[in-house]
C-alpha positions in Angstrom: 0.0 0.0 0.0 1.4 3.3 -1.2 2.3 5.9 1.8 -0.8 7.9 -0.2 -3.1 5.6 0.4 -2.5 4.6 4.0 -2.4 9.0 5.2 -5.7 9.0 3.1 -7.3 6.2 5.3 -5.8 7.3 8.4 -7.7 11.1 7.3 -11.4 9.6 6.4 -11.2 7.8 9.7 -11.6 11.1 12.0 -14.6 12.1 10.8 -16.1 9.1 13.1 -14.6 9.6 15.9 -15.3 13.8 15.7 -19.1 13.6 15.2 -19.5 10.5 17.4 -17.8 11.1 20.5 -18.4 15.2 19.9 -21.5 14.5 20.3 -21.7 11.8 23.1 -19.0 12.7 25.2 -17.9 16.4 24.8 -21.5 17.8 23.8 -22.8 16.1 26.7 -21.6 19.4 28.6 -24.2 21.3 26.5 -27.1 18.6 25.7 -28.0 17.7 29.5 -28.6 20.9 31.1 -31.9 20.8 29.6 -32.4 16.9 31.5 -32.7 18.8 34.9 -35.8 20.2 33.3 -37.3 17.5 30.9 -36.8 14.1 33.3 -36.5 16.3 37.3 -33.1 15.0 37.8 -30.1 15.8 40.0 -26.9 17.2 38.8 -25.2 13.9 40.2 -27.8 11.8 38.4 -27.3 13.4 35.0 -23.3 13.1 35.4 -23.6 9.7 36.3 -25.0 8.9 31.8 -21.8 9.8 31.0 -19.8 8.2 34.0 -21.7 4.6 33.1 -20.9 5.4 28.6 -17.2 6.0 29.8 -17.0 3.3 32.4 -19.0 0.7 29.7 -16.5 1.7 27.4 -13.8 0.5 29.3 -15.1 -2.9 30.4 -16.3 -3.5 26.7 -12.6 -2.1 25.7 -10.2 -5.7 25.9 -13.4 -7.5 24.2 -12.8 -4.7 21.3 -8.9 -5.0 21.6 -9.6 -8.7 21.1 -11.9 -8.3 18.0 -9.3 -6.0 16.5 -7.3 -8.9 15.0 -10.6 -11.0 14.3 -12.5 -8.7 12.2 -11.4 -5.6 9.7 -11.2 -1.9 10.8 -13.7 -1.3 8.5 -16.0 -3.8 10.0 -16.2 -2.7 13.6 -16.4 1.2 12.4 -19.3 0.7 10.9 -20.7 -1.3 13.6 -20.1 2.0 15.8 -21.5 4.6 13.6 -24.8 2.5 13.9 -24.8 1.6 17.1 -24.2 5.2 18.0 -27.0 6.2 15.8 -29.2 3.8 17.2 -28.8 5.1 20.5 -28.9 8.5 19.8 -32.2 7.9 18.9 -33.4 6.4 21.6 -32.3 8.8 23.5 -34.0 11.4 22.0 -37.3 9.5 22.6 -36.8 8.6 26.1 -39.3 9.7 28.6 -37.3 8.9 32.1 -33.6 9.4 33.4 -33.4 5.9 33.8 -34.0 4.9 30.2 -30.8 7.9 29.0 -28.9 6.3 31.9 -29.2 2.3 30.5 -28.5 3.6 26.4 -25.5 5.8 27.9 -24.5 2.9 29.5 -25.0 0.2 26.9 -25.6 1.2 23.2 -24.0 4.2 22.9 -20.8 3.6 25.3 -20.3 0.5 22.6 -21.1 2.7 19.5 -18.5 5.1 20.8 -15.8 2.6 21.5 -15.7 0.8 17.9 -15.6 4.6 16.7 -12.8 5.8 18.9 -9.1 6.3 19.3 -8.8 1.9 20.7 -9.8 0.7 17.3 -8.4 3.9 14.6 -5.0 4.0 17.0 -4.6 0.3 15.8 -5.4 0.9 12.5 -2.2 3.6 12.9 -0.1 1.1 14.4 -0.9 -1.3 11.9 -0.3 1.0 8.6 3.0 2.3 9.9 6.3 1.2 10.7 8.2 4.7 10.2 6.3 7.6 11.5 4.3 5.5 13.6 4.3 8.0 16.3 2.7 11.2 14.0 0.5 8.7 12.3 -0.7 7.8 16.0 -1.0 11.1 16.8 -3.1 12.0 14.0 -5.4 9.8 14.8 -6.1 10.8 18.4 -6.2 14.5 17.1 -9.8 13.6 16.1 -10.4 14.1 19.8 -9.4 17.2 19.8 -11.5 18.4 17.0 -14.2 17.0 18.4 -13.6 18.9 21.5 -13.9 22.6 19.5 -15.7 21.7 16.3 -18.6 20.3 18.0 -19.6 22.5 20.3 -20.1 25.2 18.7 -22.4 23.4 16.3 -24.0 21.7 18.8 -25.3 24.9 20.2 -26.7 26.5 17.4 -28.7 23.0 16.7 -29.4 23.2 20.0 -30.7 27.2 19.7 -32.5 26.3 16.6 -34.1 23.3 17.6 -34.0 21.1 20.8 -31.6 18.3 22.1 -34.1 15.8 21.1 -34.2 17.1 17.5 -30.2 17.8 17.6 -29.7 14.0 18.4 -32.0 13.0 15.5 -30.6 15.0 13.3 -26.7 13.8 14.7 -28.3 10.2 14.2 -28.9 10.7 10.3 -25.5 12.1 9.4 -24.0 9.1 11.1 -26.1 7.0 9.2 -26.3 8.5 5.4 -23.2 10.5 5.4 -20.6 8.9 7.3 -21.4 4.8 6.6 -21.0 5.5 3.1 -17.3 7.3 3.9 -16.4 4.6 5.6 -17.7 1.7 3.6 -15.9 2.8 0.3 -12.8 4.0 2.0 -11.2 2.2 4.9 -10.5 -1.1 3.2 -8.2 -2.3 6.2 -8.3 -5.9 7.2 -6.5 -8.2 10.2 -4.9 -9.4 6.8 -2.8 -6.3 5.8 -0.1 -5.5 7.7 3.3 -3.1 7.0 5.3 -5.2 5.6 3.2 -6.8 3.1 -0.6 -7.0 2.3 -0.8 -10.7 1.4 0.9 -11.9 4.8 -1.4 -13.4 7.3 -1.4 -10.8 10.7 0.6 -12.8 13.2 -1.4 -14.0 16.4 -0.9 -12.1 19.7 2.5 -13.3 21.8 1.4 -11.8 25.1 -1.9 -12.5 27.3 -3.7 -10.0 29.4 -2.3 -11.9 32.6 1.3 -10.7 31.2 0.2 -7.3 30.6 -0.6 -6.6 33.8 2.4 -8.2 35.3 4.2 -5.0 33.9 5.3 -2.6 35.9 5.3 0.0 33.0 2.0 -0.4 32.2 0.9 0.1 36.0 3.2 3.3 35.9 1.3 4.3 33.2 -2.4 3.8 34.6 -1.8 5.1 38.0 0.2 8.4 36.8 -2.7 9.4 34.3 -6.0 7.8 35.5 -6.3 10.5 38.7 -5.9 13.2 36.7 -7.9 12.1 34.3 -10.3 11.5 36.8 -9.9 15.5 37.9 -10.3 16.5 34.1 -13.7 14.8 33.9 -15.1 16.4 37.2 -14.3 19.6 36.0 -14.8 19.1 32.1 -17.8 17.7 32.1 -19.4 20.1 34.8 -18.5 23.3 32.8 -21.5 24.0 32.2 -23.5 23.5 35.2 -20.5 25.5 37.0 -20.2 28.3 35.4 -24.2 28.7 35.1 -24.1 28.5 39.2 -21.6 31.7 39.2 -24.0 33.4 36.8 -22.6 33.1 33.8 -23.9 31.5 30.0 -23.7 28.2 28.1 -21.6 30.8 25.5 -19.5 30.7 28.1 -18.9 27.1 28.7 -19.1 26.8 24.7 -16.0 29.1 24.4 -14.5 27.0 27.2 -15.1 23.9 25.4 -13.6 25.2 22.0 -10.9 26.8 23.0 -9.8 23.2 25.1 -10.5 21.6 21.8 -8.3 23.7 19.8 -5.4 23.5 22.6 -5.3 19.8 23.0 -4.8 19.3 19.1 -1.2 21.3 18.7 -0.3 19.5 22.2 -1.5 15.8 20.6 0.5 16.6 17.0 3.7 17.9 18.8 4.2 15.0 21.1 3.1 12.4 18.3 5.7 14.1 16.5 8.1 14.3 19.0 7.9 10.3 20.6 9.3 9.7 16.8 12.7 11.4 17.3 13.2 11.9 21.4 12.9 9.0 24.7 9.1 9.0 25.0 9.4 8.5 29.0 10.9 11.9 29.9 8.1 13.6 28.0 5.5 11.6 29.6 6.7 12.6 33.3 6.8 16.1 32.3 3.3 16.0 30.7 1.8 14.8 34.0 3.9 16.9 36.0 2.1 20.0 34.1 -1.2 18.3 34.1 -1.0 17.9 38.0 -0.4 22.1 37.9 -3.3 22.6 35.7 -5.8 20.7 37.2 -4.7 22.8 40.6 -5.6 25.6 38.9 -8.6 25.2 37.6 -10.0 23.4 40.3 -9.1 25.7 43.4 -10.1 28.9 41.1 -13.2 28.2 39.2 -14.2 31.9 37.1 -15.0 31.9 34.0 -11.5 33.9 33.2 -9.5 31.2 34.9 -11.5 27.9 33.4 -10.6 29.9 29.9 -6.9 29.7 30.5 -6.6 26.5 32.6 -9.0 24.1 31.2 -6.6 24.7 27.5 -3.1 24.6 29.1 -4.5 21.6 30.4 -6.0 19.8 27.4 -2.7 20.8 25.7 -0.5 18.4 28.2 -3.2 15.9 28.0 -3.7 15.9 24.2 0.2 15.0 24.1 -0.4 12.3 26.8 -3.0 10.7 25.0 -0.7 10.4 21.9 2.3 9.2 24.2 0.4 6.5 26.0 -0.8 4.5 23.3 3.0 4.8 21.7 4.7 3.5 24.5 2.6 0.9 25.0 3.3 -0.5 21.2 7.1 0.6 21.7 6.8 -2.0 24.9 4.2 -4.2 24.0 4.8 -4.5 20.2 2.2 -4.1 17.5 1.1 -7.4 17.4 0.4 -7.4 21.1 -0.6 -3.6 21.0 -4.5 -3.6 20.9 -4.4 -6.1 24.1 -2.5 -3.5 25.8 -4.2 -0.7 24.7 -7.9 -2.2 25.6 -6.4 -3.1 29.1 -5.8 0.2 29.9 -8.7 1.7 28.4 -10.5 -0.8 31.4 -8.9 1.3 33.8 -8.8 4.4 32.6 -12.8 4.1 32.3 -12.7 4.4 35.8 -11.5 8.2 35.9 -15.1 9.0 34.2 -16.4 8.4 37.8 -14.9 12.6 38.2 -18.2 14.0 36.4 -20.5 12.0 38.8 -18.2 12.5 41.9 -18.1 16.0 41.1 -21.6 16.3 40.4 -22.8 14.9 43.8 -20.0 16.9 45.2 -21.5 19.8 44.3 -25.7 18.3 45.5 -23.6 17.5 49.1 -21.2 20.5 49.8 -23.3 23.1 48.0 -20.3 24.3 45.2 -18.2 23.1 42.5 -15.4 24.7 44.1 -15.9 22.8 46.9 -15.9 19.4 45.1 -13.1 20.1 42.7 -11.0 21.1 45.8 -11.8 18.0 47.7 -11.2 15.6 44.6 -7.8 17.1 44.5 -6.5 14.7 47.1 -6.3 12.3 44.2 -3.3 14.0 42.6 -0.3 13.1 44.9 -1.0 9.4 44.2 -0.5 10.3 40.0 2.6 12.2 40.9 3.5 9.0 42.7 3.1 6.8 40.0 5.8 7.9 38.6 8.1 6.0 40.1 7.0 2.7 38.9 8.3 3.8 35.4 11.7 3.8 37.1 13.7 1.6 34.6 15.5 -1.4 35.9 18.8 -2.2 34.7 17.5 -5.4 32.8 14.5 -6.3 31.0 11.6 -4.4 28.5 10.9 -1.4 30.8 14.9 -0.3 29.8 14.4 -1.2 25.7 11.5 1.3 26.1 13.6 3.9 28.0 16.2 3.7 25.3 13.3 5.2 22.8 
């Protein structure tokens, strides 16, 4: 396959993951605060859709790792892209909190996952031998696109119609726009690999047992999940907060975007950079400025701070998100890479619990501040973490320090 061809798939690929998880995951920010209103429920209750989609995800995540070398790229794409339509609808004809809670939780938290960076980082991994580290990162910059494209035309749908009508109408693009994109494009199959497309993709050397007996992937887990699980408190609540200090869903919109735009230069640079520099030294300093940003934001929460915080921050995390998934092939291999990469999706599902925690923080303590600044106790143990990617003097973890 000509270096064309595989940019051009790696390209038509984003558009899933943008609309998709922009409008599940990111637009959730805008989309629920009308749910206090239509279905009477709590701030912790609506959090907790999006805590059980994320937190599905990840226990659905090795079972998707595991179908990566079964079935084509292709294949599981456009089982995401309908199953995210399908609950999208559904959705948008529920009547109770309960019903948004079991789709979030089931349908949509598997439509999301076959659309998202587990199974197009793969694909990246598995198209790429050189420049595997920009081709990764170009994949997970569809998260940041997401993150400032969607918004914005979220809320006009939502200003010219409702979130019922918004999720309909995000249903049908899925369905007669972006099938057919992917259908005739992305052509990938467990059967084409790097170094030649009639070779048979070689069966996985590792098993999940062995993954977690590394003490690299553990460093990686416990240094990014807590403050991961202090970005999704204070992500996902934008909206809610800064309504509760009088200001406007403009507001959180302009919040939202400009994370977006941040966390794509930060994803790029560090795809770039894990290609030519160690990739552990920039990972320690990535969390290292992530554990300062997520101080920030949490102990002041205005509307002028959120607007410079909340993008520093998404700019250290957009270049962890590219890192993480290259160390782990680096480690693991590329073979052995999806395993490794659903594992930690598993735990790193768990950091979605943030938006409920913080929401019910806020319904007990009577502020976000107040809730953000308690959940910061969590951030010691990431900056702890750290120490478990201490290379020894023998064995993989010093391979992976060399580069």
């Amino acid at each position: 396959m000509s270096a064309l061809r595989k940019w051009l798939v790696i390209t038509v690929v984003l558009p899933a993951t943008i609309v998709t998880w922009g409008t599940v995951l990111v637009g959730f920010a805008l989309v629920s605060l009308s749910w206090t209103r239509d279905f009477s429920a709590s701030h912790g209750e609506i959090m907790l859709a999006l805590t059980l989609c994320q937190l599905g995800q990840g226990l659905m995540a090795p079972g998707a790792g595991y179908m990566v070398g079964k079935l084509s790229i292709r294949n599981l794409l456009l089982i995401g892209l309908g199953l995210t339509a399908l609950g999208l609808v559904l959705v948008a004809e529920a009547s109770a909190m309960w019903q948004v809670l079991a789709l979030y939780a089931l349908v949509l938290a598997a439509g999301t996952l076959l659309t998202g960076p587990l199974i197009t980082q793969a694909l990246a991994v598995r198209l790429f031998s050189e420049n595997k580290g920009l081709a990764t990162g170009v994949v997970t910059s569809a998260l940041s696109f997401c993150a400032f494209v969607m918004p914005p035309v979220i809320n006009m749908m939502l200003a010219a119609y409702n979130w019922r009508n918004t999720f309909w109408i995000v249903a049908a693009i899925l369905i007669f726009a972006l099938v057919p994109l992917t259908f005739f494009f992305v052509r990938e199959t467990p059967a084409t690999i790097v170094s030649g497309e009639s070779e048979p993709a070689p069966e996985p050397t590792v098993t999940f047992k062995d993954i977690a007996r590394s003490r690299l992937f553990w460093g990686l887990t416990f240094a990014f999940m807590p403050l991961l699980f202090m970005f999704n408190g204070v992500f996902y609540n934008l909206g809610f907060n800064l309504i509760d200090q009088g200001g406007t869903s403009a507001q959180a919109t302009t919040v939202l975007a400009a994370a977006g735009i941040s966390s794509l230069p930060g994803i790029l640079l560090y795809g770039y950079l894990a290609d030519r520099f160690r990739h552990l030294p920039l990972f320690i300093l990535n969390v290292v400025m992530m554990a300062g940003m997520a101080t920030l934001a949490s102990v002041t929460g205005t509307y002028a701070t959120q607007v410079l915080a909340v993008p520093a921050w998404t700019f250290f995390q957009g270049g962890t998100l590219a890192l993480v998934p290259i160390i782990l092939a680096t480690h693991f291999g590329p073979t052995n890479f999806p395993r490794a990469n659903g594992l930690i999706a598993v735990f790193q599902s768990a950091a979605i619990f943030g938006a409920a925690v913080a929401g019910f923080g806020r319904d007990m303590l009577g502020s976000y501040q107040a809730a953000f600044t308690t959940m910061l106790v969590v951030v010691p143990f990431s900056l702890l973490a750290l120490l478990l990617l201490k290379p020894r003097r023998t064995g993989p973890a010093q391979a992976l320090a060399a580069g």
